[in-house]
Backbone as CSV, one residue per row, in Angstrom:
resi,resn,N_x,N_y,N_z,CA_x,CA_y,CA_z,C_x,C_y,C_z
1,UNK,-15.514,9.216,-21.495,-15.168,8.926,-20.122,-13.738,8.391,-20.102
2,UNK,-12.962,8.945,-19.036,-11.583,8.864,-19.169,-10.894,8.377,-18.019
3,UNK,-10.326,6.795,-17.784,-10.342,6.199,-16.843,-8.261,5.898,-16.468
4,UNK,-7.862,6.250,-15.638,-6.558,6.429,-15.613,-6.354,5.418,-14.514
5,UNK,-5.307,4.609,-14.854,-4.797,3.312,-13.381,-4.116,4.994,-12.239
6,UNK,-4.252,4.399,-11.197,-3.817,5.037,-10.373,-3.011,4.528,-9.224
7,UNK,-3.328,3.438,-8.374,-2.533,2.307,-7.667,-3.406,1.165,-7.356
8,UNK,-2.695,0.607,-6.481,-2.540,-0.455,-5.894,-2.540,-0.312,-4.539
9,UNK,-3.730,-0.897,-3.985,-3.866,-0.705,-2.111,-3.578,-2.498,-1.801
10,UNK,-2.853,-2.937,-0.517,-2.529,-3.528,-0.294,-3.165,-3.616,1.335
11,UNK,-3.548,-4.247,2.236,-3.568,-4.768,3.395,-2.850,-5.176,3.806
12,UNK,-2.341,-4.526,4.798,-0.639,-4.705,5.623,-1.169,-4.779,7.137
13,UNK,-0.284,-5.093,8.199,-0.876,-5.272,9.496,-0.623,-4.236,10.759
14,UNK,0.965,-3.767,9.541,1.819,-2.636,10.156,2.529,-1.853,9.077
15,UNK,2.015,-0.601,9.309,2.098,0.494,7.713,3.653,0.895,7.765
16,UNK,4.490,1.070,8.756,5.639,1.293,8.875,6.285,0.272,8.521
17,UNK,6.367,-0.793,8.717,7.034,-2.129,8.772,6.835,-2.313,7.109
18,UNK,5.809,-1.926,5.908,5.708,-2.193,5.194,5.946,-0.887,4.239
19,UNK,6.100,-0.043,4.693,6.993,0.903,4.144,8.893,1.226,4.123
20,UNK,8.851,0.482,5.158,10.530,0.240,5.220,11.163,-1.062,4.601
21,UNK,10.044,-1.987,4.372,10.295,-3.121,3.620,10.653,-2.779,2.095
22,UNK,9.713,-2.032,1.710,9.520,-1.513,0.168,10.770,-0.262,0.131
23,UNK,11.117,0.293,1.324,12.168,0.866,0.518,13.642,0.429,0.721
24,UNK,13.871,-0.461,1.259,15.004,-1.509,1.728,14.944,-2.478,0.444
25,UNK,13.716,-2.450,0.037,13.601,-3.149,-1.644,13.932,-3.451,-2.251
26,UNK,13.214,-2.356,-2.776,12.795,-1.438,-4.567,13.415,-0.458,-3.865
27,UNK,14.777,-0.346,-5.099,15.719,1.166,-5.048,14.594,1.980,-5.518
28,UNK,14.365,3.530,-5.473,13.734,4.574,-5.894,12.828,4.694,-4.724
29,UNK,12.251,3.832,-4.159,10.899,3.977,-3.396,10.709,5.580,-2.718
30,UNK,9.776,6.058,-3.362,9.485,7.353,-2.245,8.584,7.028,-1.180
31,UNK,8.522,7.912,-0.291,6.812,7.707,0.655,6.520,9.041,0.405
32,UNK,5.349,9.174,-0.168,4.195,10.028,-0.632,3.593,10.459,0.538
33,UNK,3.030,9.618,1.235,2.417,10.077,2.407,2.458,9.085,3.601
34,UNK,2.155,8.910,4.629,2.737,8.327,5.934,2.080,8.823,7.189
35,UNK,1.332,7.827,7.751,1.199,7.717,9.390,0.356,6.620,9.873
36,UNK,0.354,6.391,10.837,-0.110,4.927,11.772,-1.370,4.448,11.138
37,UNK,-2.031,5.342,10.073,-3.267,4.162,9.674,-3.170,3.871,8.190
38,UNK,-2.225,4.423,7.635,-1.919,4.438,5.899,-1.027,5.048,5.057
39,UNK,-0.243,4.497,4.507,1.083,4.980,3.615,0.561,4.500,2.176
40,UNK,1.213,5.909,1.471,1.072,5.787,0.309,2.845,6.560,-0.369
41,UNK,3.036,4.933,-1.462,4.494,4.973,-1.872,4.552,4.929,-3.157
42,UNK,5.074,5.406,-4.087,5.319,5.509,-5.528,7.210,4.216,-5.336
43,UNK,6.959,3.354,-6.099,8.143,2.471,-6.296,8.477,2.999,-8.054
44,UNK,9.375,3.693,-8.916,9.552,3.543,-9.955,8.436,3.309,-11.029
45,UNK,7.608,4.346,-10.626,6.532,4.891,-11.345,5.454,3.874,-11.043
46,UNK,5.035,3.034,-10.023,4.023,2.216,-9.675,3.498,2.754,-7.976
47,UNK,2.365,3.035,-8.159,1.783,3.861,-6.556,1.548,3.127,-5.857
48,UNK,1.681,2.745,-4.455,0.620,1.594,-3.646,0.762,2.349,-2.342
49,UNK,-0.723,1.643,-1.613,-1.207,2.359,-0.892,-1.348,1.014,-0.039
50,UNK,-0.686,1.169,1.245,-0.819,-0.008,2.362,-1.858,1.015,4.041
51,UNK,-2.705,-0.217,3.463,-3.753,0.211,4.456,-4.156,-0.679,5.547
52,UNK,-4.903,-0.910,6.520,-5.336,-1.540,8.018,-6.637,-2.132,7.213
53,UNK,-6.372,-3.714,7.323,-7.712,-4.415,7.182,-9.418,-3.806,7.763
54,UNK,-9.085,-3.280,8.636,-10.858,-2.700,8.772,-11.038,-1.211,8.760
55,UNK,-10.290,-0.870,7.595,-10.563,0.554,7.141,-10.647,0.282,5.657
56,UNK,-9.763,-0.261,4.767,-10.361,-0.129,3.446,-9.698,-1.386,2.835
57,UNK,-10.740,-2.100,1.919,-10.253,-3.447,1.193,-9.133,-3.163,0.508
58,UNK,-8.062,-4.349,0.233,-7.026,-4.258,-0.498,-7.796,-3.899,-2.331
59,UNK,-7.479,-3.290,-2.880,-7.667,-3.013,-4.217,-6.933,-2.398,-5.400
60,UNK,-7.820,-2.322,-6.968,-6.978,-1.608,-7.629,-7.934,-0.369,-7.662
61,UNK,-7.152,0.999,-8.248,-7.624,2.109,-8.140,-7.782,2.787,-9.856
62,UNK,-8.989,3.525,-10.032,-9.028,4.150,-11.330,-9.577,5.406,-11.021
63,UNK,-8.368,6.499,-11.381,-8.798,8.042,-11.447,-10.028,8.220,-12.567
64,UNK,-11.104,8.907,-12.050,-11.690,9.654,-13.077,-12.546,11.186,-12.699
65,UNK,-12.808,11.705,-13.676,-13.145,13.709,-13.246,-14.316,13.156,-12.480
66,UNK,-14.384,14.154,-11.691,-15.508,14.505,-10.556,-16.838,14.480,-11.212
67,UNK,-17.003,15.064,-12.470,-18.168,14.650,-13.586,-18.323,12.975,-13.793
68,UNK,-17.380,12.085,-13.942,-17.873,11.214,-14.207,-17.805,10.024,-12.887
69,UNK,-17.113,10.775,-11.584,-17.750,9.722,-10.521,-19.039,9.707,-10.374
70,UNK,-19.497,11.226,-10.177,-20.802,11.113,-10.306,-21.828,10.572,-10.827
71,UNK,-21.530,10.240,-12.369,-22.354,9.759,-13.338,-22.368,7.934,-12.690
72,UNK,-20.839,7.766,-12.483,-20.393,5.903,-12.395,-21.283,6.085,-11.100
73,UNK,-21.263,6.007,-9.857,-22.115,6.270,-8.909,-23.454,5.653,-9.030
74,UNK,-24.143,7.009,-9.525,-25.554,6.616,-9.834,-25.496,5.458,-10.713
75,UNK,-24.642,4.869,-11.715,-25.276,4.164,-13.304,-24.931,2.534,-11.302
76,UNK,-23.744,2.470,-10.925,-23.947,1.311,-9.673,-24.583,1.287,-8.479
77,UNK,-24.853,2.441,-8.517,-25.817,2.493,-7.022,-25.098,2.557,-5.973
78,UNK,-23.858,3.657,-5.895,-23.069,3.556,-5.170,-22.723,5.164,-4.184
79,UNK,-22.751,4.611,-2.830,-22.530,5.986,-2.451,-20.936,6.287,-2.311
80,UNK,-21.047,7.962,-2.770,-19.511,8.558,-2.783,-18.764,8.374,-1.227
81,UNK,-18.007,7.832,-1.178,-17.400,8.224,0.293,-16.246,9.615,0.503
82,UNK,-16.620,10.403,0.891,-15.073,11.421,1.318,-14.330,11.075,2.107
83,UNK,-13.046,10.894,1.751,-12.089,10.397,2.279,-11.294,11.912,3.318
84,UNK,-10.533,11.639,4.002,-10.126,12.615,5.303,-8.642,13.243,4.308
85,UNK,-8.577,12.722,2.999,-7.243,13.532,2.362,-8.104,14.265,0.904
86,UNK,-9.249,14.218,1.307,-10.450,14.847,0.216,-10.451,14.236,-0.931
87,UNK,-9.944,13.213,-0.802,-10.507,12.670,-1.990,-11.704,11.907,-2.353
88,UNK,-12.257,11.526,-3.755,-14.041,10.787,-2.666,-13.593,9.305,-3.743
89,UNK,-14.345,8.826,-3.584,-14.465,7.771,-4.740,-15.627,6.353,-4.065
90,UNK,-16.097,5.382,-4.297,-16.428,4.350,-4.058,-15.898,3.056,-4.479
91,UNK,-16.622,2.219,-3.685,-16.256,0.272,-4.021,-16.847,-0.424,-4.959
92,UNK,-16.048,-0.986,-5.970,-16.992,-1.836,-6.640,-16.553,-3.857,-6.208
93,UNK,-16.615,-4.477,-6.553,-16.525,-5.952,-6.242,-16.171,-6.602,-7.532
94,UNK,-15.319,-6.504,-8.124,-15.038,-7.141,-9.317,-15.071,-8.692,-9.396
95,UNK,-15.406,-9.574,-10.319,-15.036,-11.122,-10.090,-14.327,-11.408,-9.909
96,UNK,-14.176,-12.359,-9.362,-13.233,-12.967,-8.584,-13.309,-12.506,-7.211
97,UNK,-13.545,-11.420,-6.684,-13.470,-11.042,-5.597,-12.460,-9.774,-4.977
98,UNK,-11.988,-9.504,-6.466,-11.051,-8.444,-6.140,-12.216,-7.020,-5.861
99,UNK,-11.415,-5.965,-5.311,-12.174,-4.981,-5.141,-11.355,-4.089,-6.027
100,UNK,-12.088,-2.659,-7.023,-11.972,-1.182,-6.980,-12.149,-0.782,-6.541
101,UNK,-11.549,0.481,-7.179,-11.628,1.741,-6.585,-11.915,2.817,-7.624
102,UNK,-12.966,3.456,-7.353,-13.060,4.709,-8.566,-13.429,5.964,-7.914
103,UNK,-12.028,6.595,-7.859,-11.601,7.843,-7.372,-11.439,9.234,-7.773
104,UNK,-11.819,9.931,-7.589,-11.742,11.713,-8.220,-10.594,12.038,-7.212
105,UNK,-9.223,12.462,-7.453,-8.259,13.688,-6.527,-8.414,14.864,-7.443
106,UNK,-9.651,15.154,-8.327,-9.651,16.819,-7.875,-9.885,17.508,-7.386
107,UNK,-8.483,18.773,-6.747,-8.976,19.795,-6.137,-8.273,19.633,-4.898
108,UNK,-7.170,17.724,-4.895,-6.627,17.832,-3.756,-5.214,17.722,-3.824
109,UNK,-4.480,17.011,-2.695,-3.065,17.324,-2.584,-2.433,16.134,-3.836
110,UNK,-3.707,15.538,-4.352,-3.201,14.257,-5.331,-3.544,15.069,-6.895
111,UNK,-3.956,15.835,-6.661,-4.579,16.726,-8.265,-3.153,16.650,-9.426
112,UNK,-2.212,17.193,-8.755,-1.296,17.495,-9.421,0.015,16.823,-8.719
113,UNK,0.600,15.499,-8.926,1.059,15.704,-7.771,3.063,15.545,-8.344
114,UNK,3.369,17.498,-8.439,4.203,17.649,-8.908,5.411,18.100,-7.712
115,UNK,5.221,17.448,-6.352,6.306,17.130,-5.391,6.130,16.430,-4.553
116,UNK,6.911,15.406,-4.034,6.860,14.363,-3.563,6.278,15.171,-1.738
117,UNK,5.078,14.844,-1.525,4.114,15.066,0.069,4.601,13.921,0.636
118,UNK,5.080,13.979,1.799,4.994,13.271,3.313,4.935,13.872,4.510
119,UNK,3.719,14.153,4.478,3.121,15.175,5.957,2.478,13.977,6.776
120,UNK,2.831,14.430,8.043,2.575,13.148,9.225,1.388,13.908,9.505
121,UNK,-0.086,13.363,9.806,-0.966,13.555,10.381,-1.203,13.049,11.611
């Protein structure tokens, strides 16, 4: 089983305001993706994902194959959620109180992601 860091989600109040912060920054900052409910930014090879408090907990994220969400799933008792950019993954509650994330992007615009996407939805 093959578990890859992937980012960092953050709880912001205003996704624009915190995307222009980060690139007024951190020189390099790209925006990956962008619009009124969630931005996702690569800073110099570190990903984060600023999201709206009552859509998804601030967390860290771990890629793994679509074979083994499945397996992690069932072994926590966790249902898959599909996400609206196809990706699926679920929540876990780590101590302390931090939250994961264990995510499959195969098959989507994150599979490969060998050019920088910022499509406004």
């Amino acid at each position: 089983m093959k578990f890859t860091f992937d980012h960092i989600a953050q709880q912001v109040p205003d996704i624009a305001e915190a995307v222009a912060w980060y690139q007024a920054t951190i020189p390099g900052t790209t925006v990956l993706y962008q619009d009124t409910s969630w931005a996702f930014i690569e800073a110099n090879g570190a990903k984060l994902a600023f999201v709206l408090k009552d859509q998804h907990p601030g967390h860290l994220a771990w890629k793994v194959s679509e074979s083994d969400l499945e397996l992690l799933a069932a072994r926590h008792d966790r249902p898959i959620a599909l996400h609206r950019d196809k990706t699926r993954s679920f929540y876990l509650e780590a101590p302390g109180g931090q939250w994961i994330e264990i995510i499959c992007t195969d098959g989507t615009m994150w599979d490969d992601k060998s050019e920088v996407l910022n499509s406004k939805e």
